[in-house]
C-alpha positions as CSV (number, residue, x, y, z in Angstrom):
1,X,17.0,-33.4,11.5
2,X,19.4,-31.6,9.3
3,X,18.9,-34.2,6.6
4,X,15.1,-33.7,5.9
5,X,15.7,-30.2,6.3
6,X,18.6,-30.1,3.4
7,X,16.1,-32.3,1.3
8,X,13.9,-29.8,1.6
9,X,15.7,-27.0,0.4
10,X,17.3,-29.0,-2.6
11,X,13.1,-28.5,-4.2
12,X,12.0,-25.7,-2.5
13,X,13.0,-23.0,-5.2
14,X,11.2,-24.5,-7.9
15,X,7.7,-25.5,-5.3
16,X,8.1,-21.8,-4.6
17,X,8.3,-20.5,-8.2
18,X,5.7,-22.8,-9.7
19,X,2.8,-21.8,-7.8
20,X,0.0,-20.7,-9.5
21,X,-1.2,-18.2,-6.8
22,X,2.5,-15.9,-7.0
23,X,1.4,-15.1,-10.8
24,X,-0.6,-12.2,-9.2
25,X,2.5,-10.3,-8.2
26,X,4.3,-9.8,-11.5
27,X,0.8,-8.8,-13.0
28,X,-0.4,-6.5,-10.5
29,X,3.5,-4.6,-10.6
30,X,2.7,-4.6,-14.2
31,X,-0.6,-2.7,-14.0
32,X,0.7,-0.7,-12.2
33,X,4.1,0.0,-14.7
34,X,1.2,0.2,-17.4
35,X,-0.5,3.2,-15.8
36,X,2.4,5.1,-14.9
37,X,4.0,4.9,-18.3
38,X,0.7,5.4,-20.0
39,X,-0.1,9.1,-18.6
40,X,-2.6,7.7,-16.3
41,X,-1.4,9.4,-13.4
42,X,-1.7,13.1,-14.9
43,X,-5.1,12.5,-15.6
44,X,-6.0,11.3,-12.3
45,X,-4.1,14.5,-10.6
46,X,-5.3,17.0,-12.5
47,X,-9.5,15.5,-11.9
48,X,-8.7,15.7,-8.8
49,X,-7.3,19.4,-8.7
50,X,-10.5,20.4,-10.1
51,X,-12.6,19.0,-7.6
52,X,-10.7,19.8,-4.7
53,X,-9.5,23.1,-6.0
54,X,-12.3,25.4,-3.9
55,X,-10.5,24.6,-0.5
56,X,-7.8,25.5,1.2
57,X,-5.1,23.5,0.8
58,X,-6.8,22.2,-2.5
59,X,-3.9,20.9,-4.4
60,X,-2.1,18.8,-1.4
61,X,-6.2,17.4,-0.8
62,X,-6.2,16.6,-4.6
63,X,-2.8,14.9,-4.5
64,X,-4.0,12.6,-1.6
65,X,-7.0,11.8,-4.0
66,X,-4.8,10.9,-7.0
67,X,-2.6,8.3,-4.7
68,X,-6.1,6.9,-3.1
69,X,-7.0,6.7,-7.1
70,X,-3.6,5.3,-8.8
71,X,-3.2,3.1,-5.8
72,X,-6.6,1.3,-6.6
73,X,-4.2,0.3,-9.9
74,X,-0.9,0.2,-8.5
75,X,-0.6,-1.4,-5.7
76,X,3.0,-0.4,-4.6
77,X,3.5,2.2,-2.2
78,X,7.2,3.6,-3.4
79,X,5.6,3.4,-6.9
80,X,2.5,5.4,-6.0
81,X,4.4,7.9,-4.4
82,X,7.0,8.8,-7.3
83,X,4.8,8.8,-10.0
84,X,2.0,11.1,-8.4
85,X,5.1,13.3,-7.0
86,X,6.3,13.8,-11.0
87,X,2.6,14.9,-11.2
88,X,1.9,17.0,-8.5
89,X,4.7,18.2,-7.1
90,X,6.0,21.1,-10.1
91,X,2.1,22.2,-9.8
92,X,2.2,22.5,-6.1
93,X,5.3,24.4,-6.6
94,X,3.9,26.9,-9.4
95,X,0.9,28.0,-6.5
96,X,2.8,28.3,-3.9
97,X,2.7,25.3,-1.1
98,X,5.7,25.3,0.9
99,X,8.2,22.4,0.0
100,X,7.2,21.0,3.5
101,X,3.4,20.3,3.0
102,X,4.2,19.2,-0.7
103,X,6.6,16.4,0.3
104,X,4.8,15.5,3.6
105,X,1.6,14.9,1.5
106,X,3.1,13.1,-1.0
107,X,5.0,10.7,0.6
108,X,2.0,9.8,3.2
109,X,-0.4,9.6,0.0
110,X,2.2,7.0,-1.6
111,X,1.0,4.7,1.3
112,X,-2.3,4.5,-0.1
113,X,-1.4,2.9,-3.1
114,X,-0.7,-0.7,-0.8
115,X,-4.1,0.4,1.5
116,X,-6.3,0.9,-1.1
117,X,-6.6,-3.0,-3.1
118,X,-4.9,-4.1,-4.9
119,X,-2.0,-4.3,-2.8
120,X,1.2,-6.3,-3.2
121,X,2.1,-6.8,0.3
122,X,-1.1,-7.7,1.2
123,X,-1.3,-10.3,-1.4
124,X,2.4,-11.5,-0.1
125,X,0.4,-11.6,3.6
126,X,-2.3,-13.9,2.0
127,X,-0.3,-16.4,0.4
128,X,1.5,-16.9,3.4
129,X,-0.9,-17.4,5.9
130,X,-3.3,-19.2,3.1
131,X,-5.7,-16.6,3.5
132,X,-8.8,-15.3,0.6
133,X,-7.2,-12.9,-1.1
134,X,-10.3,-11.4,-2.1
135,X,-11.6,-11.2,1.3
136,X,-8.5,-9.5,2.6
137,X,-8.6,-7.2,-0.1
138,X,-12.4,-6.2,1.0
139,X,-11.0,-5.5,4.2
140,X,-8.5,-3.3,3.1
141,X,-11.2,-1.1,1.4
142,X,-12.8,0.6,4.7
143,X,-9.5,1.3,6.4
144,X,-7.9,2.9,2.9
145,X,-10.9,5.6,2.5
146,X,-10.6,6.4,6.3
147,X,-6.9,6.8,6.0
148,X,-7.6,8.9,2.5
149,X,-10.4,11.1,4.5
150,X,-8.0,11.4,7.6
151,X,-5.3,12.8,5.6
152,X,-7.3,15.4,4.2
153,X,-8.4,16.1,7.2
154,X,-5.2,16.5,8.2
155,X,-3.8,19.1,5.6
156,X,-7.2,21.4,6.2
157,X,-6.5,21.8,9.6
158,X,-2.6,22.0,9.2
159,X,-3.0,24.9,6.4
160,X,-4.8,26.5,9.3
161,X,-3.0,26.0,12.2
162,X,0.8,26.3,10.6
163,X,0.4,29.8,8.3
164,X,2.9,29.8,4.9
165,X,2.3,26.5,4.0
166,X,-0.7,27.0,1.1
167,X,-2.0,30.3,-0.6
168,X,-5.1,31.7,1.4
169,X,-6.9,31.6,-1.7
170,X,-5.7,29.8,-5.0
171,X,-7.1,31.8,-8.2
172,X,-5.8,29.6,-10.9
173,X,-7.6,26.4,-9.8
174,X,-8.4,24.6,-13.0
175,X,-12.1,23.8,-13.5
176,X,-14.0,20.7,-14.4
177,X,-14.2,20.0,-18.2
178,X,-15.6,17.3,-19.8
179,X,-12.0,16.1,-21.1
180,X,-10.8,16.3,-17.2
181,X,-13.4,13.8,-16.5
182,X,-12.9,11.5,-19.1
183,X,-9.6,11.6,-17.7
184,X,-10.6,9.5,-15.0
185,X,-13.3,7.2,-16.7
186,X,-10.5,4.8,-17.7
187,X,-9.3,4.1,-13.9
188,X,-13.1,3.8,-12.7
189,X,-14.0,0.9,-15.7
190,X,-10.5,-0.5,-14.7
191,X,-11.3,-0.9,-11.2
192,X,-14.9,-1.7,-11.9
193,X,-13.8,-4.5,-14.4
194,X,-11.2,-6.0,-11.8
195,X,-12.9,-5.6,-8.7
196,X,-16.6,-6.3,-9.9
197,X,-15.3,-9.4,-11.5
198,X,-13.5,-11.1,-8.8
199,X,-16.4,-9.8,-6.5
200,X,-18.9,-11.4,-8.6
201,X,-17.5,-14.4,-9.2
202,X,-16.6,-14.0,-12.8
203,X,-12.9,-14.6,-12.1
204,X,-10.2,-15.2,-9.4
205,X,-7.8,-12.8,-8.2
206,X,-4.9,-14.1,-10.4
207,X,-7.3,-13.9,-13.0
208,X,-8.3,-10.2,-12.2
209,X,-4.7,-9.0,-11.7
210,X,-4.3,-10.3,-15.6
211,X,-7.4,-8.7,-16.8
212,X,-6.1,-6.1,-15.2
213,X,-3.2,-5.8,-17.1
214,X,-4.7,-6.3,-20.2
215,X,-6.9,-3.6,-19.6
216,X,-4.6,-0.8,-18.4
217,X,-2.5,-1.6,-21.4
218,X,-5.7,-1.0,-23.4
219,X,-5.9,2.3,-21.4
220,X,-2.6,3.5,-22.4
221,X,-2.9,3.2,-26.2
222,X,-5.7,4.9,-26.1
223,X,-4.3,7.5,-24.5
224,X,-1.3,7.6,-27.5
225,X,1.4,7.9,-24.9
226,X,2.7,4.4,-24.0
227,X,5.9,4.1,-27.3
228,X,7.6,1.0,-27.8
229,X,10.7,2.1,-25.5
230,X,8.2,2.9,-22.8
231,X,6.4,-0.9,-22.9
232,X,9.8,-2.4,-22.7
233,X,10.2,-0.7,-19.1
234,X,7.2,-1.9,-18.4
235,X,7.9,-5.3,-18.3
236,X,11.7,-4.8,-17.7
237,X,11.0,-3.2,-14.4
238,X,8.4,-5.8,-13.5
239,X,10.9,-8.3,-14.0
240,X,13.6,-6.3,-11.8
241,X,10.4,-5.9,-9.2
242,X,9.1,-9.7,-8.9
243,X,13.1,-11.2,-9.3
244,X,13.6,-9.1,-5.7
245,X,10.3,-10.1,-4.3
246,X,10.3,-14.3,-5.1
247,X,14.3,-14.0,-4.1
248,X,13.2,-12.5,-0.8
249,X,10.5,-14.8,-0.8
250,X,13.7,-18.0,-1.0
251,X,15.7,-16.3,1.9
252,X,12.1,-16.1,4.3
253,X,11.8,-19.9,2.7
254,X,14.8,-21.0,4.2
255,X,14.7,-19.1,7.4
256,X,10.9,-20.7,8.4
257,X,11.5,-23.9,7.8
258,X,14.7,-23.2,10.0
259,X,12.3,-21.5,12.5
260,X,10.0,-25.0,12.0
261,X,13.1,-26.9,13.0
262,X,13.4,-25.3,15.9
263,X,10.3,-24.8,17.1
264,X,10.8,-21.4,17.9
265,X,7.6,-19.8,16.8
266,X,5.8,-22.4,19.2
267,X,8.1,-21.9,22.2
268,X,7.3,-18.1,21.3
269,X,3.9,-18.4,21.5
270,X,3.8,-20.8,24.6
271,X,6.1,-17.4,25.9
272,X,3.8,-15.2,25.6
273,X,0.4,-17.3,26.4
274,X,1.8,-18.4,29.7
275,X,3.0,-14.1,30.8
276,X,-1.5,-13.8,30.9
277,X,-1.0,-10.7,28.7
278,X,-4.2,-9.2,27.0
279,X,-4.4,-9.8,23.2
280,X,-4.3,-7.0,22.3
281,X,-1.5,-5.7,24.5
282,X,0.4,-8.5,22.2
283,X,-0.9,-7.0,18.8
284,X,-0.1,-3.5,20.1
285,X,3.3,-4.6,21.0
286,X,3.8,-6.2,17.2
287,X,2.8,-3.2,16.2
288,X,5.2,-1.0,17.6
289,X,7.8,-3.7,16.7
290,X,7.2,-3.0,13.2
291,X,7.5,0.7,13.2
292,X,10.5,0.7,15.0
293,X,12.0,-2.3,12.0
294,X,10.4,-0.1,9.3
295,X,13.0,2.3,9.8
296,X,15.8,-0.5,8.7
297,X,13.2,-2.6,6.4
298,X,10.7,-2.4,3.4
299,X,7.2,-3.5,3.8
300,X,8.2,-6.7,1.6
301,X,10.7,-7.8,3.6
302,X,9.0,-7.0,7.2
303,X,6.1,-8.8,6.2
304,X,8.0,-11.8,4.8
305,X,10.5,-12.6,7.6
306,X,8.2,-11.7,10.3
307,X,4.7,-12.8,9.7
308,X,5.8,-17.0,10.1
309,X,6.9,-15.5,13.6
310,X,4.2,-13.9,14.4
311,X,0.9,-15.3,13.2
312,X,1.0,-18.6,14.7
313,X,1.3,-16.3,17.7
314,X,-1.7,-14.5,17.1
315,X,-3.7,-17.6,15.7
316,X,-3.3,-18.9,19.1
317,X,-5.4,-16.0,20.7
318,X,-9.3,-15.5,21.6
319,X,-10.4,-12.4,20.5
320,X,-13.7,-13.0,20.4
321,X,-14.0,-14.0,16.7
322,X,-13.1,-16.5,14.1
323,X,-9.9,-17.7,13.2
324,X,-10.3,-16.7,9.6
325,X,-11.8,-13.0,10.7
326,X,-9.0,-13.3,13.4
327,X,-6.1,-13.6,10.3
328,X,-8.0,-10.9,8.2
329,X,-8.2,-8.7,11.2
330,X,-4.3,-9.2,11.8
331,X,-3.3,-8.7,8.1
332,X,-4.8,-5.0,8.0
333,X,-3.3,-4.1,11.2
334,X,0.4,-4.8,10.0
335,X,-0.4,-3.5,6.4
336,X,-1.1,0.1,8.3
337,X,1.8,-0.6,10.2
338,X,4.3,-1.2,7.8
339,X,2.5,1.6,5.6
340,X,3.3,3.8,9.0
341,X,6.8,2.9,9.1
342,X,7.6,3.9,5.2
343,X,7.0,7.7,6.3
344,X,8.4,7.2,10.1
345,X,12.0,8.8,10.6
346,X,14.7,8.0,11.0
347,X,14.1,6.4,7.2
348,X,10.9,6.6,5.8
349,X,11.4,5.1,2.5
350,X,8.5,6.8,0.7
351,X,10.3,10.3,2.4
352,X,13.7,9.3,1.3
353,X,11.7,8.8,-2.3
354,X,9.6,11.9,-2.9
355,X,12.6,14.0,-1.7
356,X,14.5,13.2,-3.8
357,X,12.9,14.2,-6.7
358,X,12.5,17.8,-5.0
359,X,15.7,19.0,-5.1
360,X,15.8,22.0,-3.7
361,X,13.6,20.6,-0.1
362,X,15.9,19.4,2.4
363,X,15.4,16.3,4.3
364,X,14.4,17.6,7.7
365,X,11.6,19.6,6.4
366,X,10.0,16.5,4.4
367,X,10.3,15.1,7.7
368,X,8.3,17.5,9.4
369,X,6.2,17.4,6.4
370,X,4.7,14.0,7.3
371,X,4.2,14.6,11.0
372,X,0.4,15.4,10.7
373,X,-0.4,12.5,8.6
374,X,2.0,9.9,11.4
375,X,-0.7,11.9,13.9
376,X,-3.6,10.7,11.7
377,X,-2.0,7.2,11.2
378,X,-1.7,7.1,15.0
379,X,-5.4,7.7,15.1
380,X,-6.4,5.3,12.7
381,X,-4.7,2.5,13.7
382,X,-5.9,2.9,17.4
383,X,-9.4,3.3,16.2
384,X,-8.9,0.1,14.1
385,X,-7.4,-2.0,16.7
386,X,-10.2,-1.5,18.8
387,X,-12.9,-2.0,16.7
388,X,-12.1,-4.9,14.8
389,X,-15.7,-4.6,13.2
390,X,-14.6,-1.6,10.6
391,X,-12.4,-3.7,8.9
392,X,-14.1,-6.6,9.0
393,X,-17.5,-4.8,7.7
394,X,-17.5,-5.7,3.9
395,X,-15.5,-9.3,4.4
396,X,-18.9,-10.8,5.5
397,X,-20.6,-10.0,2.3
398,X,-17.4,-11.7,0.1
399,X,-18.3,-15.2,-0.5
């Protein structure tokens, strides 16, 4: 009735807020704050330049690689996006890739940074269904490089097919130096020390995301560019970051234990069971229901206001493996989905993002900018919802 349902309410901001387990959010934003203001990202961009600088289409290849890279600290898609696109985008410019290929790649290498663990949303998808956060995060590993590979696939054979869009041959690629690869040794013990250590059992993931912290703040002293104005962003922007997120996390709060008082999830699912569909006609279908609401929704908000909605749904399913592998399984699916619908027109918020820091692009060609990597996306996430097994490869091996 409405009077248990009012009681619960009147406690459920502070039950919310004084979980242990949502500490991971503010301190994975701030890693990821800490890298960005600390020059991290320049570092990673220009590595990468130099190793993928003998190919065609080098630079866009070498932006994708710095996203894949500052994602493994970021975990924010928008975030990833904006600060490689400071980076990349005025040297992408100075060789001569079209404004169309330099958007499109950065905006679809800004999703990597929630594929590619740590990843915000998919922490947001484990704390709601009360899944292992480090397991979830293996499972985001294998689909992340495949999307990484597939969009540089992507860019060599769209360099090819659509002429104008890259120099045939670039002659001012930088080279690798020894200070371009210390560059990157800072990322690589980051993720070593945060990944090794919740993977070996040294600590748990809220515990990693704080080490984590620590250490990219360690990383950015020593690099003598983080000032005292810059560290107050830091956490100032965090604060602005995790005040939206728990808020959001209130308003899905009081909708799902609407949704409980109604029963509609269960009526939903007894729905859909009783129509005999396929399971994964009904996963395809959620799918496709989240890339149309991505084009009126962040991945946050889709994943908080939908997933009470639709995972009992799926939970109720036989696909032939275990309920927990089952939930994994689910999770990456609608982390590449959402991820699609940040680059999907008519929105696109990672579009809408990295165009407008290039000024001078207009809208419609950042649009048709993204179109190979939606094509490889499409692929992907066909391949993936087939084979369960790819994502599922490295979970068995978490205990």
């Amino acid at each position: 009735g409405l009077d248990p349902y009012f009681s619960f309410l009147n406690s459920q901001a502070f039950a919310r807020f004084a979980s242990y387990d949502l500490s991971v959010i503010p301190l994975f934003i701030l890693m990821g704050h800490f890298a960005t203001q600390g020059g991290i990202s320049r570092a990673l961009f220009q590595f990468a330049a130099a190793v993928m600088g003998g190919f065609r289409g080098g630079l866009a290849m070498a932006a994708v690689l710095a996203c894949a890279a500052f994602g493994a600290i970021c975990g924010s898609s928008v975030a990833t996006a904006a600060t490689i696109t400071g980076v990349a985008l005025p040297e992408m410019k100075r060789h001569g890739y079209s404004g169309r290929l330099s958007t499109g790649t950065l905006a679809a290498g800004g999703t990597l940074g929630i594929l590619i663990p740590p990843s915000v949303p998919l922490v947001i998808y484990a704390i709601l269904t009360e899944q292992n956060i480090a397991k979830l995060f293996a499972a985001a590993m294998v689909p992340g490089i495949i999307a990484m590979v597939g969009y540089m696939i992507a860019i060599a054979i769209y360099v090819r097919v659509v002429p104008g869009q890259a120099p045939e041959v670039d002659d001012d690629r930088p080279a690798i130096t020894m200070s371009s690869l210390a560059g990157i040794v800072p990322i690589a013990l980051i993720f070593l020390l945060v990944f090794g250590g919740i993977y070996g059992g040294l600590f748990t993931p809220t515990e990693g995301a704080a080490v984590g912290a620590a250490s990219t703040f360690v990383a950015a002293l020593l690099k003598r560019e983080i000032t005292w104005k810059k560290f107050k962003v830091c956490f100032y922007a965090t604060a602005e970051s995790s005040a939206m997120i728990f808020l959001i996390f209130i308003g899905a709060d009081v909708m799902n234990s609407a949704l409980t008082l109604t029963q509609v999830p269960a009526q939903l699912a007894a729905v859909i069971n009783s129509w005999g569909l396929a399971p994964l006609v009904v996963v395809t279908a959620i799918m496709l229901f989240y890339v149309v609401l991505g084009a009126v929704m962040d991945e946050l908000s889709m994943i908080l206001l939908t997933i009470p909605i639709f995972f009992p749904m799926i939970m109720g399913m036989d696909f032939g493996m275990s309920k927990e592998y089952t939930a994994i399984w689910f999770g990456i699916m609608v982390l590449m989905t959402v991820g699609f619908g940040m680059l999907a027109p008519p929105v696109g918020l990672n579009v809408y993002v990295v165009n407008g820091m290039a000024k001078d692009v207009p809208m419609s060609e950042s649009y048709k900018g993204v179109m190979p990597f939606l094509i490889s996306d499409t692929i992907r996430t066909t391949v993936l919802l087939l084979f369960p097994g790819i994502s599922l490869f490295l979970v068995k091996y978490v205990s």
